[in-house]
C-alpha positions in Angstrom: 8.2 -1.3 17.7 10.1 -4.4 18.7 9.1 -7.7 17.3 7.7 -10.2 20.0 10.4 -12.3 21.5 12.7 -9.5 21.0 11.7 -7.1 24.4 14.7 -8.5 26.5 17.4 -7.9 23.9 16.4 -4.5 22.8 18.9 -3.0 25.9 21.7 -3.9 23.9 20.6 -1.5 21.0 21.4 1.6 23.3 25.5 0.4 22.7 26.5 2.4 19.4 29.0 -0.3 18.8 26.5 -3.1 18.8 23.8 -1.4 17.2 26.4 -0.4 14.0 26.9 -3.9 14.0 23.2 -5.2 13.5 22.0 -2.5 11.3 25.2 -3.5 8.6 23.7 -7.3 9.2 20.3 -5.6 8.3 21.5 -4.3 5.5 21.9 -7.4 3.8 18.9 -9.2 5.3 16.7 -8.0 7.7 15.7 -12.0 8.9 19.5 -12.6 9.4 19.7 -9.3 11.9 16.9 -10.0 14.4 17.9 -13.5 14.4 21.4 -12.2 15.4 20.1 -10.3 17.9 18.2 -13.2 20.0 21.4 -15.9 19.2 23.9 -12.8 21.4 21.2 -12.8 23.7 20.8 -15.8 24.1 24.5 -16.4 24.4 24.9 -13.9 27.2 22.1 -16.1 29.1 23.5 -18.8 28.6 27.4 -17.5 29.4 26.7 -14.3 31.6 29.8 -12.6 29.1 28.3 -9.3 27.8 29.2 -8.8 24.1 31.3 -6.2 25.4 33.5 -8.4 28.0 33.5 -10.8 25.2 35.6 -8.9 22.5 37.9 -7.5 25.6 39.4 -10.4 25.9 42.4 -12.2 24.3 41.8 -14.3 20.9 42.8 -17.3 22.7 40.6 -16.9 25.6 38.1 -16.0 23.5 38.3 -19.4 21.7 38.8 -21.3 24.6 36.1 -19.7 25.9 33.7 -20.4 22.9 35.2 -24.2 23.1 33.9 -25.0 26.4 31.1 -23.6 25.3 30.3 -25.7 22.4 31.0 -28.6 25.2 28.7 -27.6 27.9 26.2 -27.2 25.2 26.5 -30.4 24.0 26.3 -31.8 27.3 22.8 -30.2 27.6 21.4 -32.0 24.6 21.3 -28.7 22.5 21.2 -29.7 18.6 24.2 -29.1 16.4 21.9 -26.7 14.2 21.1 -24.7 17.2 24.7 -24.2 18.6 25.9 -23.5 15.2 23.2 -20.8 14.7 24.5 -19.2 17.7 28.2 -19.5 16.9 27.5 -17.7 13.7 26.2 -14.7 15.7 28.9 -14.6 17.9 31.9 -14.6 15.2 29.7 -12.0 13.0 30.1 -9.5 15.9 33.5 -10.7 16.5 34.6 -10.1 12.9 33.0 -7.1 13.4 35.2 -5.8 15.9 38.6 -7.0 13.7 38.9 -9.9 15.8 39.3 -13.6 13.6 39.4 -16.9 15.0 42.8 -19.2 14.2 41.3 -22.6 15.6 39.1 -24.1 14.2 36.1 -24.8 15.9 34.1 -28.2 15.9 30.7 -29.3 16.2 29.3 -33.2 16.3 26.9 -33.4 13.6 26.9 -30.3 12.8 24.6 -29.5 9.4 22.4 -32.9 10.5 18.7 -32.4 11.4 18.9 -34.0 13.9 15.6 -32.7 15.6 13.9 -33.9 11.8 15.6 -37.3 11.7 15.2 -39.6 15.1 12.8 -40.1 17.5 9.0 -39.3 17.8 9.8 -35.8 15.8 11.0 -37.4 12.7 9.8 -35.6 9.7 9.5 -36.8 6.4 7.5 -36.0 3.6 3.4 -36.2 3.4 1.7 -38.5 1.2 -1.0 -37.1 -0.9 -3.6 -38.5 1.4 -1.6 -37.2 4.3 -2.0 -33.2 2.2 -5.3 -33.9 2.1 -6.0 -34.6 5.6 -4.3 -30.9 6.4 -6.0 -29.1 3.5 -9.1 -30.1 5.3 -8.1 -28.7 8.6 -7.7 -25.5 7.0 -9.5 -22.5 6.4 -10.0 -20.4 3.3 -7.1 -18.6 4.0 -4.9 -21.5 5.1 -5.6 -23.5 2.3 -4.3 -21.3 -0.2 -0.9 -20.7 1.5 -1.1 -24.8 1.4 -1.0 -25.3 -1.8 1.0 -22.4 -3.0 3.8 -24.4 -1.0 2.8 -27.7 -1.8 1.7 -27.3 -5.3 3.9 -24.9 -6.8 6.9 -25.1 -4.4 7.5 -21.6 -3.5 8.7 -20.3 -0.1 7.1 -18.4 2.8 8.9 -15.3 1.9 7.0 -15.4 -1.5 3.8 -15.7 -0.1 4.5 -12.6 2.0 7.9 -11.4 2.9 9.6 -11.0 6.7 8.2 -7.3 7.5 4.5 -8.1 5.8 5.4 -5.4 3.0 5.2 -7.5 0.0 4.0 -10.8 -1.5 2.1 -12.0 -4.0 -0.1 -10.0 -5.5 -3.5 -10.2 -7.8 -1.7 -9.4 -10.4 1.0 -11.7 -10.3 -1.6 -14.4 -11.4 -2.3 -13.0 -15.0 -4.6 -15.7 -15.8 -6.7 -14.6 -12.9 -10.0 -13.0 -13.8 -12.5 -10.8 -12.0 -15.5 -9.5 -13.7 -18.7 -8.3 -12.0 -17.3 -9.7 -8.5 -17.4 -13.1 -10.0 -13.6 -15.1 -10.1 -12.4 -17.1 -12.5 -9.1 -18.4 -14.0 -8.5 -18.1 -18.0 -6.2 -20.5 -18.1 -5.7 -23.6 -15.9 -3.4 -24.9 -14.8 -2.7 -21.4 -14.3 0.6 -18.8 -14.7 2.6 -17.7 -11.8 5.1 -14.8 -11.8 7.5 -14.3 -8.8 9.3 -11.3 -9.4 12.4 -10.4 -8.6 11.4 -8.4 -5.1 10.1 -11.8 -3.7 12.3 -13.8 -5.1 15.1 -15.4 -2.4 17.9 -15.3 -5.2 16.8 -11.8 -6.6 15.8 -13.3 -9.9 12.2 -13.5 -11.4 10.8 -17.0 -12.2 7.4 -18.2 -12.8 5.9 -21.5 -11.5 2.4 -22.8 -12.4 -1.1 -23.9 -10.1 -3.5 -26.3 -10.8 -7.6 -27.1 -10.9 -7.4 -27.9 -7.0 -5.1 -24.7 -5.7 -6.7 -22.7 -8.6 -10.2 -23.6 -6.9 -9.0 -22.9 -3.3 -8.2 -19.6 -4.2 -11.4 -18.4 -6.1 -12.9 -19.8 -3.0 -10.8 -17.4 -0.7 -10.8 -14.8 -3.1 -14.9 -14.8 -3.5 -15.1 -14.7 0.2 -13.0 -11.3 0.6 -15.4 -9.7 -2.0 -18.9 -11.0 -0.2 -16.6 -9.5 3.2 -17.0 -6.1 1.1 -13.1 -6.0 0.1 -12.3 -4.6 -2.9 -10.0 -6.6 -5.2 -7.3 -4.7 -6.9 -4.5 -5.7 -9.1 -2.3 -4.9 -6.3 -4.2 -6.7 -3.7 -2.7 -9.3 -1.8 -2.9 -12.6 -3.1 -3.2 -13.9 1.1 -4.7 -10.8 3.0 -3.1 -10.1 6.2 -6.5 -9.6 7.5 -8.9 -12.6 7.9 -11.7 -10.0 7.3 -10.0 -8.6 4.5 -10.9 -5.1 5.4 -7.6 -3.0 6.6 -6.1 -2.0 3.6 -3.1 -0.2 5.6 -1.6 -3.7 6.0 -2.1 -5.7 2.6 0.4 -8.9 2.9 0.6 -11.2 5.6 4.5 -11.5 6.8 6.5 -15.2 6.0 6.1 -15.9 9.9 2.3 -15.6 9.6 2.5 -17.7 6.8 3.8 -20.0 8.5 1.7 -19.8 11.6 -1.5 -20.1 8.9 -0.1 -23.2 8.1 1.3 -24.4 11.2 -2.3 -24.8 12.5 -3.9 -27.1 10.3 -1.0 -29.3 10.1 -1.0 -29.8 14.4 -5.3 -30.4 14.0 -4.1 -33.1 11.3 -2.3 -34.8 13.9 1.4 -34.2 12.7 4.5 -32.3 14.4 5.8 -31.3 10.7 7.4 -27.7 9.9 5.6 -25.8 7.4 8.3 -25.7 5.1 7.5 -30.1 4.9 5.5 -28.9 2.2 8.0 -27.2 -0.2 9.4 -30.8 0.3 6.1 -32.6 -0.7 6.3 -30.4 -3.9 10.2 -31.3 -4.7 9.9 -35.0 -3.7 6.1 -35.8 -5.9 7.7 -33.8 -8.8 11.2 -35.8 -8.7 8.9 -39.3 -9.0 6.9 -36.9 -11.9 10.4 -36.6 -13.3 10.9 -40.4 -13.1 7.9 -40.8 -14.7 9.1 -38.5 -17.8 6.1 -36.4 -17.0 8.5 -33.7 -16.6 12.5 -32.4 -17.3 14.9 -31.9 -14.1 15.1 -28.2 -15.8 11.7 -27.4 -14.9 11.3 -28.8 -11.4 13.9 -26.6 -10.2 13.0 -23.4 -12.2 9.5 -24.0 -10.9 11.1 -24.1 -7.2 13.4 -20.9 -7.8 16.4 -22.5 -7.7 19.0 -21.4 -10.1 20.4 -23.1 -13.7 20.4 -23.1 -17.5 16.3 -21.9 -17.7 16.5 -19.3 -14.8 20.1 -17.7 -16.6 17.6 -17.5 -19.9 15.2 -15.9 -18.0 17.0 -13.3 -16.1 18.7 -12.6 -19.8 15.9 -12.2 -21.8 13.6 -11.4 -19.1 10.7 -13.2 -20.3 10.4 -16.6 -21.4 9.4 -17.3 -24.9 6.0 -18.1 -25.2 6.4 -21.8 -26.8 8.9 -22.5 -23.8 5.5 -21.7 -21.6 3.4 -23.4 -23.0 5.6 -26.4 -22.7 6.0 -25.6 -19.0 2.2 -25.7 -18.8 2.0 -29.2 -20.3 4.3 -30.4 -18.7 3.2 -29.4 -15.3 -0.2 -30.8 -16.2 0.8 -34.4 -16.4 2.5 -34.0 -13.2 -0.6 -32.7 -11.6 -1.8 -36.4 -10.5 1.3 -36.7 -8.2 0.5 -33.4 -6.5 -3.4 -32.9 -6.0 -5.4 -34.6 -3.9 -8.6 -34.1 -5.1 -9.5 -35.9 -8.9 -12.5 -35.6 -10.6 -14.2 -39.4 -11.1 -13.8 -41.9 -13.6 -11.1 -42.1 -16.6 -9.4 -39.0 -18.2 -10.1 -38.3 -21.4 -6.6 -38.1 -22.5 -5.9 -42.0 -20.7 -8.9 -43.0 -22.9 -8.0 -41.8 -25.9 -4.9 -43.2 -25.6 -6.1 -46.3 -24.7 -8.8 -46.5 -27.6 -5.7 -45.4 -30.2 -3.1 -48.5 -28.7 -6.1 -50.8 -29.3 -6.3 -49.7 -32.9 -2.7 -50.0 -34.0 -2.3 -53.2 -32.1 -5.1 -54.0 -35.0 -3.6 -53.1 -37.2 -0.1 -54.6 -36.9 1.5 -52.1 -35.0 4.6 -53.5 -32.5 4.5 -52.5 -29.2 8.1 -50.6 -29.3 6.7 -48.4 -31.9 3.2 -47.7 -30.1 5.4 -47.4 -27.2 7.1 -44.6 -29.2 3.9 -42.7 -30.2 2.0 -40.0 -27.8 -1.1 -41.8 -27.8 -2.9 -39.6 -25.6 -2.5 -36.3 -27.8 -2.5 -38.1 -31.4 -5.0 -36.7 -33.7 -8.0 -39.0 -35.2 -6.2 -38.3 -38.7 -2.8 -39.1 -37.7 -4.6 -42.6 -36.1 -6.4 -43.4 -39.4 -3.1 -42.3 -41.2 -0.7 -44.6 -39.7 -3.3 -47.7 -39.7 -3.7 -47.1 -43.5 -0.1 -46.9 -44.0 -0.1 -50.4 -42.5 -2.1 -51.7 -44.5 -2.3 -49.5 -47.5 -4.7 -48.4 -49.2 -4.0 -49.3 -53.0 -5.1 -52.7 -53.1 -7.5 -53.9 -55.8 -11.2 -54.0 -54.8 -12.2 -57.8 -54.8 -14.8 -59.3 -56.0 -18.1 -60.5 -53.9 -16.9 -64.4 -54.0 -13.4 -63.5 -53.0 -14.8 -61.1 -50.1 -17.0 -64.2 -49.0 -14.0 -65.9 -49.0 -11.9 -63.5 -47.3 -14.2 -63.3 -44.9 -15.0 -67.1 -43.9 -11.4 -67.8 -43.8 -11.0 -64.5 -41.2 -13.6 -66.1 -38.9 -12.2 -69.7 -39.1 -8.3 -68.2 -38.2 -10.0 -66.3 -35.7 -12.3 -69.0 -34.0 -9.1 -70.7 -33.3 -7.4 -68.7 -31.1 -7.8 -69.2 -27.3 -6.5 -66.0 -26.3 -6.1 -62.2 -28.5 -7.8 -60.1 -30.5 -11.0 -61.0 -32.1 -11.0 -57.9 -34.6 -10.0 -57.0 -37.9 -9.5 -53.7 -39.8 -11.3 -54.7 -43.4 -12.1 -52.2 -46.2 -15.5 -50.3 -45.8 -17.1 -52.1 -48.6 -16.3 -55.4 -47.5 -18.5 -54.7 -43.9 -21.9 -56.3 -45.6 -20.0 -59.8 -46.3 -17.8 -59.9 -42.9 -21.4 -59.0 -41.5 -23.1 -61.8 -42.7 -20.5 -64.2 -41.5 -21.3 -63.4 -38.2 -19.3 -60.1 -37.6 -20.3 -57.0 -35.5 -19.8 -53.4 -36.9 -17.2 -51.6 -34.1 -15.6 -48.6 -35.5 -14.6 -46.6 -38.8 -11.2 -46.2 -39.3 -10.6 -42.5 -41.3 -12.7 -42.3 -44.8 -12.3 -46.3 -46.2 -12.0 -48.7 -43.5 -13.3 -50.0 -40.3 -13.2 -52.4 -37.4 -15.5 -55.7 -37.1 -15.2 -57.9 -34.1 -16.2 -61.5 -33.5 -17.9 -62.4 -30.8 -16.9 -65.4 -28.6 -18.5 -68.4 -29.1 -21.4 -69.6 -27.0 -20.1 -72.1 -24.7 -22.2 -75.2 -25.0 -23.5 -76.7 -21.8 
């Protein structure tokens, strides 16, 4: 059955010559053959020179010919992508029939966006409040195409491919779990594979989803099952049903992908492509990158572009398992630039580190070598081992008058300052004497010390 849009240039299929032509463009991609077959059609509309009447003529009408073509469209306003597209078509059939162009034909601007870079239509990337306003103009269904774009950076054709045949699957998400109809994700942020059949370059890679897009899609998922669908491994990851029900046609095609997304992105209030969003993912992870949340390496890999990582994968054909996990940490830190929906109030990982600067700035620590520490993974132990190095811990135990001492003079250097620190890392068994001086009990420091802190002083009025 013809595919919409292509009804008025199906007559030219009945010519043997033209249809031997389009089935060896097929051959090598099935997208690149029907677009060939709307750009001749096209051509001849625009022209009124048959494909036929075209290749009967003389190399140098033909270029001439093609020439004040290139001109007249020009003069119409057509953009440089657009003409190009259907000069491509037109020397692909004329290489087809032996015949080779000498001159060399230009376009203005030709490989500018022109359509994406002036005027009211100029697109550019979305900020994360900008996603969020089109996540929420989604459905179910849309919203996990979203963020398989914008999150993990993989293509239409991934999601489903041009004829609706394949995509991802169920079981292309190993993490993801379903047990007595109920969803859930072993791992988060969770493991992508996109093999080799999906993959634009023919080479497997694997990108990664977070809590947000992890949520989204037991959401979606949970839906199909209360719709009666039975989840398979080999189910479709995005039905091509909205009710989930016709398991004749599994995947939805990279067109309907883009339609699905298309949608909520015009209810937003934006003229963007779809595709804006495999931008959003490249652009947030390159200022993730800046950040050193991330390596160059693993932005691309994670986009399916080729390098060093994807020619180690496509070797050994699976990654080693450190070099995952990695991946997996490393895309976590870059999660804040991508998601747009946080949980409240401070991470964990921000206040630990923050509690473990404070105590090595106590203890004598510089700030180029906390700066040089991972605060926000560092282990209590390795904490209370680095402030004991500071200080050591062989010193002789002092007697009570020398603690009171100790002590007095400690509040006195203290009470002077006008700005800094009001704490002090002491030996546990001196806590009693710094006490009674007017010190507060904060924190122990691993199995011998601990942290007293001096109030401020009440202002007199």
């Amino acid at each position: 059955m013809p595919k919409k849009g292509d009804n008025k240039y199906t007559k030219y299929l009945k010519d043997v010559d033209f249809n031997r032509w389009l089935n060896n463009v097929k051959r090598g991609s099935a997208i690149t053959g029907d677009v060939n077959l709307r750009r001749m059609g096209k051509f001849v509309e625009l022209t009124g020179k048959e494909p036929k009447e075209l290749i009967a003529m003389k190399p140098r009408e033909i270029t001439d010919f093609l020439d004040d073509f290139i001109t007249d469209m020009e003069n119409r306003g057509a953009t440089p992508n657009y003409i190009s597209s259907i000069l491509k078509a037109v020397k692909s059939w004329l290489a087809h029939n032996h015949i080779t162009l000498t001159r060399k034909l230009k376009i203005k601007d030709a490989g500018k966006p022109i359509t994406l870079t002036r005027g009211e239509n100029k697109e550019r990337v979305p900020t994360q409040d900008e996603l969020k306003a089109i996540l929420n103009a989604g459905d179910a269904r849309a919203r996990v195409a979203i963020v398989l774009m914008a999150h993990c950076g993989v293509r239409p054709e991934v999601i489903g491919d041009y004829k609706g045949q394949d995509g991802l699957k169920v079981e292309d998400f190993p993490e993801l779990k379903i047990r007595d109809n109920t969803v859930e994700f072993a791992k988060v942020p969770t493991l992508i594979n996109v093999r080799e059949e999906i993959s634009k370059t023919g080479n497997p890679y694997i990108t990664f989803l977070g809590q947000q897009g992890c949520n989204y899609i037991k959401a979606y998922i949970q839906e199909r099952i209360n719709a009666g669908e039975k989840i398979k491994p080999s189910s479709a990851i995005i039905s091509a049903s909205k009710s989930a029900l016709r398991d004749e046609k599994q995947h939805i095609t990279s067109i309907n992908v883009s339609d699905s997304i298309r949608q909520p992105i015009r209810t937003a209030g934006f003229k963007w492509r779809p595709y804006v969003l495999r931008g959003y993912f490249a652009t947030h992870m390159m200022e993730a990158e800046a950040k050193g949340k991330i390596i160059r390496d693993y932005r691309t890999f994670w986009m399916g572009h080729t390098g060093g990582i994807e020619a180690t994968y496509t070797t050994n054909k699976v990654l080693p398992e450190n070099m995952i996990d990695d991946m997996r940490n490393a895309y976590e830190k870059a999660m804040e630039f991508l998601e747009t929906e946080h949980e409240p109030g401070i991470k964990e990982e921000d206040m630990k580190a923050f509690v473990n600067k404070h105590m090595l700035k106590i203890a004598g620590y510089s700030d180029e070598e906390i700066d040089a520490m991972d605060l926000g993974t560092m282990a209590d132990d390795e904490v209370a081992k680095r402030v004991q190095e500071k200080f050591g811990r062989k010193d002789e135990r002092l007697e009570p008058d020398q603690i009171e001492d100790r002590a007095k003079n400690d509040r006195e250097e203290i009470d002077k300052r006008t700005n800094g620190s009001r704490q002090k890392v002491i030996p546990s068994y001196m806590l009693e004497f710094y006490i009674n001086e007017g010190f507060e009990y904060a924190v122990n420091v691993g199995e011998d010390k601990c942290i007293v802190k001096l109030p401020p002083p009440i202002p007199y009025h």
